[in-house]
C-alpha positions as CSV (number, residue, x, y, z in Angstrom):
1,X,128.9,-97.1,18.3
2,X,128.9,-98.9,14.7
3,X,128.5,-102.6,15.5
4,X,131.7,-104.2,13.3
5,X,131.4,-107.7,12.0
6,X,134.9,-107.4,11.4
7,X,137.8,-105.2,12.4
8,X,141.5,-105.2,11.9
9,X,144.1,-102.7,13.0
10,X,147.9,-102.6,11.7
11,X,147.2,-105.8,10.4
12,X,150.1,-106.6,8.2
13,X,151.9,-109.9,6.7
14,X,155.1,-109.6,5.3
15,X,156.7,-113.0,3.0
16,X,160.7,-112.5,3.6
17,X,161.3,-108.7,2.1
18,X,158.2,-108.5,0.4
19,X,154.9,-107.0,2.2
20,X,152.6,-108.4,0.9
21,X,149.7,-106.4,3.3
22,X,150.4,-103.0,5.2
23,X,148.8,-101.7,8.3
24,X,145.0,-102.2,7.0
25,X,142.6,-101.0,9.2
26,X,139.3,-103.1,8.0
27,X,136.0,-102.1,9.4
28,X,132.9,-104.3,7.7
29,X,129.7,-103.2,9.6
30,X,126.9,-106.3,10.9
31,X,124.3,-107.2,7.9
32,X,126.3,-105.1,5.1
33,X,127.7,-106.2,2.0
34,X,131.6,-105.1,2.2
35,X,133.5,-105.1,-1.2
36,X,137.1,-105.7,-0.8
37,X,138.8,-104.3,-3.9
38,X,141.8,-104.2,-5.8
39,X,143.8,-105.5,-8.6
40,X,145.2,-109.0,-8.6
41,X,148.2,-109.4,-6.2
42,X,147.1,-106.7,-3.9
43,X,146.9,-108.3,-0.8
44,X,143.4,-109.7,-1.3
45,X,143.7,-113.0,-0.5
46,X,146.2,-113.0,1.9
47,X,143.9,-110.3,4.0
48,X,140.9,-113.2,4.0
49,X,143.7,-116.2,4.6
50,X,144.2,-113.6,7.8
51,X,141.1,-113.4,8.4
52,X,140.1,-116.9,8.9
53,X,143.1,-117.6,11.0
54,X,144.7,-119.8,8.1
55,X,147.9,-117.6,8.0
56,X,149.4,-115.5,11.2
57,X,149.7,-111.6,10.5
58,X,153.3,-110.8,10.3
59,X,151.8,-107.6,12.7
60,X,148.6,-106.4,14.1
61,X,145.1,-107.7,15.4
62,X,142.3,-109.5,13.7
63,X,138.5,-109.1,15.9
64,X,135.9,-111.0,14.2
65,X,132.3,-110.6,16.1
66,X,134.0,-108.4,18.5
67,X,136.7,-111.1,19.8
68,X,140.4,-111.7,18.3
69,X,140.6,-114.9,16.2
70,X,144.2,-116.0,17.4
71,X,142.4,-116.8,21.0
72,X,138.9,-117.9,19.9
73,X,139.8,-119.2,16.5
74,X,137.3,-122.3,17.3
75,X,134.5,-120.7,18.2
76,X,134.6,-117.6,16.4
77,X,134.8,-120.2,12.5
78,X,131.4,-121.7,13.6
79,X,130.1,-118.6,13.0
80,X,131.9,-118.2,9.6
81,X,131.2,-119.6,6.4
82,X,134.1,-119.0,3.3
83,X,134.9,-119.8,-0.4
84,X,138.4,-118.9,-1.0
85,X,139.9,-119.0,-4.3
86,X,138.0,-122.3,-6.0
87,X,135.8,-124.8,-4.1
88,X,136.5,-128.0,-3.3
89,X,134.5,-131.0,-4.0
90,X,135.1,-134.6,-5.0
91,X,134.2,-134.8,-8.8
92,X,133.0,-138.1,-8.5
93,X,130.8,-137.8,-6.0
94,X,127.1,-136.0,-6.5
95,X,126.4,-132.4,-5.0
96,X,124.4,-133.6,-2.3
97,X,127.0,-136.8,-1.4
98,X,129.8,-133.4,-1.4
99,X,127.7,-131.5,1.4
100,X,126.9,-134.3,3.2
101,X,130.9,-134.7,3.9
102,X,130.8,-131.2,5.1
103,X,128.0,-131.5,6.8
104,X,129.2,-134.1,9.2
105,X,132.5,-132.5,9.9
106,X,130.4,-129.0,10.9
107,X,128.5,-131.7,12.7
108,X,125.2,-129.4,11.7
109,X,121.7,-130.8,10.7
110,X,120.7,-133.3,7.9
111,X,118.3,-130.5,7.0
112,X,120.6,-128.0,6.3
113,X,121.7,-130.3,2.6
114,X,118.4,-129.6,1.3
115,X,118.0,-125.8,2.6
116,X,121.4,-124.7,1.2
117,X,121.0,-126.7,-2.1
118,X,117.7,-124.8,-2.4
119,X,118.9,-121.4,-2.2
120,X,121.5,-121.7,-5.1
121,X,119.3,-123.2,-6.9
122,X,120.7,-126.6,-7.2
123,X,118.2,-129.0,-5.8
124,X,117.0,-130.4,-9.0
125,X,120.5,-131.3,-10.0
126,X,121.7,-132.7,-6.3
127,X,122.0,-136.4,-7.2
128,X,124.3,-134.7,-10.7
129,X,128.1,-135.9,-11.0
130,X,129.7,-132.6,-9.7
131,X,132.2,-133.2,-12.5
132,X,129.2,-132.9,-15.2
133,X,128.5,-129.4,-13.7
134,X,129.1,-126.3,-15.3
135,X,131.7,-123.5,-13.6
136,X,129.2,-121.8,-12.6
137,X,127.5,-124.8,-10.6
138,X,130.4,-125.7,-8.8
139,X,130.8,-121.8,-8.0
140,X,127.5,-122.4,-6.8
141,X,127.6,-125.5,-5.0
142,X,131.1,-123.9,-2.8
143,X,128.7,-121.2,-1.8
144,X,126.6,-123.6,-0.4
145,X,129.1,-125.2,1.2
146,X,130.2,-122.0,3.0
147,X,126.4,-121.7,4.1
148,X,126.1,-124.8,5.6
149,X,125.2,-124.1,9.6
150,X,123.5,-121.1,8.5
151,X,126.9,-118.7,9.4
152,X,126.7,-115.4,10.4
153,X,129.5,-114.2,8.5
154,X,130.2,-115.0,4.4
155,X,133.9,-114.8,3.1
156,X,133.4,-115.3,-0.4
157,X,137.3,-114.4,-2.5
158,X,136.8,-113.7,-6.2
159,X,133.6,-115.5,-6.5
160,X,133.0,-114.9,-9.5
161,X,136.6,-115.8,-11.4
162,X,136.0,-117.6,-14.9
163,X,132.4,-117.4,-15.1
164,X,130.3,-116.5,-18.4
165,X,128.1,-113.7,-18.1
166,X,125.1,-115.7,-17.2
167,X,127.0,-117.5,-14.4
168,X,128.3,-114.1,-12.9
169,X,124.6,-112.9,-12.9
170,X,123.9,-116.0,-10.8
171,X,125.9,-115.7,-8.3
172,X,125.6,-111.3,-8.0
173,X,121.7,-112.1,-7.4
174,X,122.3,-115.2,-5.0
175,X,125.2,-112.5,-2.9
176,X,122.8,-109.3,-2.9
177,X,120.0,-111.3,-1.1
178,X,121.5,-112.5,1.7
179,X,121.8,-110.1,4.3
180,X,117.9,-108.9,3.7
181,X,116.8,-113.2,3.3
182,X,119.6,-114.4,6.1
183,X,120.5,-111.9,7.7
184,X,124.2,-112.5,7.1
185,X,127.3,-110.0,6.8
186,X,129.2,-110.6,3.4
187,X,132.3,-109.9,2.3
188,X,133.3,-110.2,-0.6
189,X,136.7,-109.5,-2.5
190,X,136.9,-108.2,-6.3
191,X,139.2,-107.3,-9.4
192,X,136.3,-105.9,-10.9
193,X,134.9,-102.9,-10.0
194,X,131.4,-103.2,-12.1
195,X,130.6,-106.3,-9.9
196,X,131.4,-104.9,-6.7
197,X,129.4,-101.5,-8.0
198,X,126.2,-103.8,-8.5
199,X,126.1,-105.9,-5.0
200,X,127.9,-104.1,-2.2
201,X,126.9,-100.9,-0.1
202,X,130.4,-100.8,1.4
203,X,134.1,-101.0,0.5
204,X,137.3,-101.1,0.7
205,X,140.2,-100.9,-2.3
206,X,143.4,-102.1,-1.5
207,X,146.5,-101.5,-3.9
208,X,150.0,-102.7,-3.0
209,X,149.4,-104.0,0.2
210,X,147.6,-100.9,1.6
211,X,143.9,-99.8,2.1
212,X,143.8,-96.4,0.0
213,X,140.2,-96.4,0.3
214,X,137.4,-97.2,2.8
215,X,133.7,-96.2,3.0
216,X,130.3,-96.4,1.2
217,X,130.1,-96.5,-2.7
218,X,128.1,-93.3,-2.3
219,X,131.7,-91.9,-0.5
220,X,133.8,-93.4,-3.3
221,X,131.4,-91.8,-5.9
222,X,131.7,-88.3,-4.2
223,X,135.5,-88.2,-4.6
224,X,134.8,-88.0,-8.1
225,X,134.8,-84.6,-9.7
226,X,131.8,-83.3,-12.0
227,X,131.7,-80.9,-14.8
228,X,129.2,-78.8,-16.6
229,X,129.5,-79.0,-20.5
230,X,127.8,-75.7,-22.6
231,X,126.7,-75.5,-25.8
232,X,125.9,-71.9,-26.3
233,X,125.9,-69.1,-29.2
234,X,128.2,-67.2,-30.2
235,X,130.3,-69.4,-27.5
236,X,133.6,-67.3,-27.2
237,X,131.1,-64.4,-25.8
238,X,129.1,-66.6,-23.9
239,X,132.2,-67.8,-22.3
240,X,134.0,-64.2,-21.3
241,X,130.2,-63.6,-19.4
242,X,130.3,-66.8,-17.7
243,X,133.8,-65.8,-16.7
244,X,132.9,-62.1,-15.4
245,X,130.6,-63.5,-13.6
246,X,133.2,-65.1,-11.6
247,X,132.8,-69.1,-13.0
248,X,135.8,-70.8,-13.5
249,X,135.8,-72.1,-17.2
250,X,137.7,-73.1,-20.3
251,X,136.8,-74.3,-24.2
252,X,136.9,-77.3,-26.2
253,X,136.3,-78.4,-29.5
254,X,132.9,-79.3,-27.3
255,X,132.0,-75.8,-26.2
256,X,132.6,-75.0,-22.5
257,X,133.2,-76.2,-19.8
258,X,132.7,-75.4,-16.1
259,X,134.3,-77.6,-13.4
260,X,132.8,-76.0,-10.2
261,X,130.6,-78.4,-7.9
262,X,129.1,-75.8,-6.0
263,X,127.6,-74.8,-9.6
264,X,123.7,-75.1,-10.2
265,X,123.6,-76.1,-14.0
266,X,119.7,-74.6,-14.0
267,X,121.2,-71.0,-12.4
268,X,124.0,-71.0,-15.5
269,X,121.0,-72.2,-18.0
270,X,118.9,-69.0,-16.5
271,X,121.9,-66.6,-16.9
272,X,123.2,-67.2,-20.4
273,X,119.4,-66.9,-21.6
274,X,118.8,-63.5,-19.7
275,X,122.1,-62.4,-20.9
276,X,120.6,-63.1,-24.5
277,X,122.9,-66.5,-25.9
278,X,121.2,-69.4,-27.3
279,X,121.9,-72.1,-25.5
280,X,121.6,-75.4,-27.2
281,X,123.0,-78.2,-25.3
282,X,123.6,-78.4,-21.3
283,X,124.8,-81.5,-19.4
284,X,126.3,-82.5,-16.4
285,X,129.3,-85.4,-16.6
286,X,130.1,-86.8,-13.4
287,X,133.2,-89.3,-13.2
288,X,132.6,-92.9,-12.9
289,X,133.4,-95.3,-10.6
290,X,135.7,-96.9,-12.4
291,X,137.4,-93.4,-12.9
292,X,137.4,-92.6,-9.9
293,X,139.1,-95.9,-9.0
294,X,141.8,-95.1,-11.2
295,X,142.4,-91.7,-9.9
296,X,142.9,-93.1,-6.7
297,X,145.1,-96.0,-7.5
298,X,147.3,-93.8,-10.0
299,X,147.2,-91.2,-7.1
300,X,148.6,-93.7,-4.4
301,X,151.7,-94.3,-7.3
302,X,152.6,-90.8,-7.7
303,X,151.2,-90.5,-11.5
């Protein structure tokens, strides 16, 4: 039986007449990176406010580690470290004088300052004004807020939101190591797709309040479709052979095209040569992700 970090069922919150989340069924497997995506106002954050027991579901259950958080709320958060929507710190205060607050409401080691502060690399900048540090530092210095007590669980929500390209590195490369270095679960929520592509071997896509999608990004990529593109001599021949031989095909300014995925591009190569046509270009196009993505969401509106 998959062992599930977390699991929802029906879980649902509506604000008056508006639903603003619709019967999602979350499952995020232990030591997996889970991205939860979807377009701003989704339901994103108000699934991880859920979550972490800071709002009640309007309907449905909530299990984290197996147990439901309305009746082991307490015990379940120790377990639970979470940036939601932008960090909090005190900007007059230095990084380390930040973590030590949080450190002694946790009520976790003295250690743990200097071990968090290590792994996102701010240690040399700990005794820094936090309001001298860059966006990306104080992205970076909420992270390690959230791993303070070494948690087994990681809610990070739109981590990377206002950060320069060099800052959004950052923090992909800090995410991506921590199940294999801490052996932590992650989730992690996302507008952008590319991001999510790079870090996380799971996820879910939720549009309008509902989960459309859930499964590996090697499941998402196979609801793509794929296509053969032809360049071959004299191509309206080339193309009426392809057809009797029973491929399903049409021409573009491009040449031909043949949208089968059972097809074997080397087998179609091998039979427009023995069948005497020059064939001078031959390529498979998959869809991307982001494609993909869009077929889905567009699908789920009725376009």
């Amino acid at each position: 039986m998959e062992n599930l970090i977390i699991e929802t069922r029906n879980l649902s919150k509506r604000f008056g007449s508006f639903t603003a989340v619709n019967d999602i069924d979350l499952r995020v497997p232990k030591g997996e990176i889970y991205g939860f995506l979807g377009p701003n106002g989704a339901g994103k954050s108000t699934t991880i406010r859920m979550l972490l027991g800071l709002i009640k579901p309007s309907k449905g259950i909530v299990h984290l580690f197996g147990k439901p958080i309305d009746k082991n709320r307490m015990e379940i958060l120790k377990k639970v470290g979470s940036l939601v929507e932008s960090p909090s710190y005190y900007g007059h205060l230095t990084a380390y004088e930040n973590l030590e607050i949080t450190r002694k409401i946790l009520e976790v080691d003295k250690k743990e300052i200097d071990r968090v502060l290590d792994i996102v690399k701010l240690s040399d900048v700990k005794n820094k004004l936090v309001k001298k540090y860059s966006l990306g530092m104080k992205q970076r210095l909420g992270i390690a807020q959230a791993l303070l007590g070494n948690p087994e669980l990681l809610i990070l929500d739109e981590p990377t939101n206002g950060l320069d390209p060099a800052g959004i590195q950052e923090i992909r490369h800090l995410i991506k190591n921590l199940p294999e270095k801490m052996g932590m679960t992650v989730l992690v929520s996302s507008h952008i797709l590319s991001e999510i592509e790079l870090i996380a071997n799971h996820v879910g896509i939720i549009h309008k309040g509902k989960l459309i999608f859930q499964g590996t990004i090697d499941e998402l990529r196979s609801r793509g479709e794929s296509h053969i593109n032809i360049g071959a001599n004299p191509v309206c021949e080339a193309a009426n052979f392809l057809k009797e031989k029973g491929y399903s095909i049409k021409i573009n300014e491009n040449g031909i095209i043949v949208k089968d995925h059972s097809v074997n591009p080397a087998q179609i190569n091998r039979e427009l040569v023995l069948g005497e046509f020059d064939v001078y270009h031959l390529g498979q196009k998959k869809e991307t992700l982001e494609q993909i993505f869009l077929n889905i969401t567009a699908k789920e509106d009725g376009r």
